[in-house]
N, C-alpha and C positions, 0 to 999 in steps of 0.2 A: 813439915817434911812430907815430900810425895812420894809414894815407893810404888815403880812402875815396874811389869813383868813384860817383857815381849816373848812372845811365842810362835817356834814356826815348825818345820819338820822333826828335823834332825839336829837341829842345835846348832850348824855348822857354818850356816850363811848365814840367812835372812837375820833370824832374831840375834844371834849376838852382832849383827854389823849394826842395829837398829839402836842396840845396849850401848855399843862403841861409841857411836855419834852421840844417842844423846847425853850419855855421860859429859861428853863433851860439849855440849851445846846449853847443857844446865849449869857449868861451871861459868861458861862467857856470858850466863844472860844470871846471875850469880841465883839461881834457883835451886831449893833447898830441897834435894832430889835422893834417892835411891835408885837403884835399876840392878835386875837379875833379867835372864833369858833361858831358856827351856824348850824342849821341844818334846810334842804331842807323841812321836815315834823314836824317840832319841835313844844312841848306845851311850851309854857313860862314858867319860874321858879320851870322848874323839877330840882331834885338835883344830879349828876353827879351818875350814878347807884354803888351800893354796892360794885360790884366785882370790877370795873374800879377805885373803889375810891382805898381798898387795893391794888390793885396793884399800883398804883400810887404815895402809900402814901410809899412803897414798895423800888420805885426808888427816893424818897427823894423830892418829887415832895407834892404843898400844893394843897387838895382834895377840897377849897371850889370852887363851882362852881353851875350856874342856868341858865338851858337851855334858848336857844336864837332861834326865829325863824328867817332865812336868810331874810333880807330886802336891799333894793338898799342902802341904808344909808352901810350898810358893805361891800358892793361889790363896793362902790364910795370907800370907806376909803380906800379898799385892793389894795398893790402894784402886791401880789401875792394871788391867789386864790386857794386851794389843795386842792381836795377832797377823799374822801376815794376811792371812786369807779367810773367807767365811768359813771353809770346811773347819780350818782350825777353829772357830768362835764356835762351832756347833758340836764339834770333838769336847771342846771343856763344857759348854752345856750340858752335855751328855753324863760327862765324868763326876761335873762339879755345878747339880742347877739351880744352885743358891748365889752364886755367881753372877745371874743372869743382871744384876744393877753394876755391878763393873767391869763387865767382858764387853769389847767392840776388835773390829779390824782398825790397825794404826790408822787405814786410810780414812775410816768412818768416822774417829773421833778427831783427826784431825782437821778435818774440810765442816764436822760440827754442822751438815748440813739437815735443816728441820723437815725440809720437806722429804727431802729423801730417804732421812730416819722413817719418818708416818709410812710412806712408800716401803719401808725395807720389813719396818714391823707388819702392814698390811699382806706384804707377798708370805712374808712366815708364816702367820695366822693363817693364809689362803690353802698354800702349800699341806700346811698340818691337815687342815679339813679335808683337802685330796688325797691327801694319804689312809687318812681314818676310812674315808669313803672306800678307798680300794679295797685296805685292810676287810672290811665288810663285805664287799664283792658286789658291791656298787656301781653303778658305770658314770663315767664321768661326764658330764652332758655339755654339746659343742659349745653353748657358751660361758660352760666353767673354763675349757680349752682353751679360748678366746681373751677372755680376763686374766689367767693365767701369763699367756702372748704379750696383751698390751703393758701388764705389773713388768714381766724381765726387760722387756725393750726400753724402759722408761727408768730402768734402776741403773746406777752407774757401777762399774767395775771395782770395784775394792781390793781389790784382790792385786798383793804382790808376786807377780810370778818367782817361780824357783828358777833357779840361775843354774840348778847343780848340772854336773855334765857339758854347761856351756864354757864360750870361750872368755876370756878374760876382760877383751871388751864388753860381754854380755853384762857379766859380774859389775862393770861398768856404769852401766846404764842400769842396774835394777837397784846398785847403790846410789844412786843419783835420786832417784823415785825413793828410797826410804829417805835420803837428804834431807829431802825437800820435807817431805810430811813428819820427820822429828822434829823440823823448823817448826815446822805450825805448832807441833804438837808442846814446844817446849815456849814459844810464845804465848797460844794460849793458857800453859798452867803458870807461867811466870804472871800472866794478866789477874785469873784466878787469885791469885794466893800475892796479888795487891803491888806486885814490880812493875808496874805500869808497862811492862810490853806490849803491844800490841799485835795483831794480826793479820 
């Protein structure tokens, strides 16, 4: 049994549409799953926003739902932690940095890309030392500036944008993009854990 947390703002879109699908996506590929959802800034028992519910309700998926704010009790329960965006992966670092071996962006762990990881951890590590150095009152020299340039141009976007405020089409298109990467994401743990799916 896998017990996955997605995590996004407010609770309202992103992460429980991510929760919706793959709930559903672990039953048809018969993987022996959990799933809660939470968010980093969340009110308690908001109702899963209008446009996220139709779409939702859209892909055969059930709309009831009431925001959760992210507490250590979820992040203990989770085998795997997803978030929409890196802000969010760096928000539960922050909170929770023992975490740091099962926190990723859905999109990170689902595409399971190696080079890009090296790449993602390389710009972190980069980043922290320009920070430290500022912290210091250090000046940042043009070719840290430089290496810095060529680390973000080279990283891919991870990052599921928020939908909130948009129009229903938008909500459209930004559940489509989770779609897809629950696919992978429920392919690969079905491959994992020996149900021959593939990816």
């Amino acid at each position: 049994m896998v017990r996955v947390l997605f995590v996004c703002t407010g609770n309202t879109c992103r992460s429980p549409m991510a929760e919706k699908l793959f709930r559903q996506m672990a039953q048809e590929h018969m993987l022996a799953a959990e799933a809660r959802s939470a968010g980093v800034a969340a009110a308690d028992g908001t109702p899963m926003s209008k446009h996220a519910a139709t779409v939702i309700r859209e892909a055969g998926c059930p709309t009831e739902h009431r925001s959760r704010s992210l507490e250590q009790e979820d992040v203990d329960w989770a085998d795997l932690i997803l978030t929409m965006t890196q802000g969010h992966k760096r928000t539960i670092l922050q909170m929770f940095p023992y975490t740091v071996e099962k926190v990723y962006t859905l999109q990170e762990y689902a595409w399971n890309d190696s080079e890009q990881k090296q790449m993602r951890m390389e710009w972190e590590a980069f980043m922290a030392e320009l920070q430290t150095k500022q912290a210091l009152g250090e000046t940042i020299a043009p070719a840290e500036h430089e290496r810095m340039q060529q680390l973000a141009d080279h990283l891919r976007d991870d990052d599921i944008a928020d939908p909130f405020g948009g129009t229903e089409e938008h909500y459209r298109i930004v559940a489509e993009e989770i779609r897809y990467a629950v696919d992978k994401l429920v392919r690969k743990l079905a491959q994992d854990a020996g149900g021959g799916a593939s990816t």
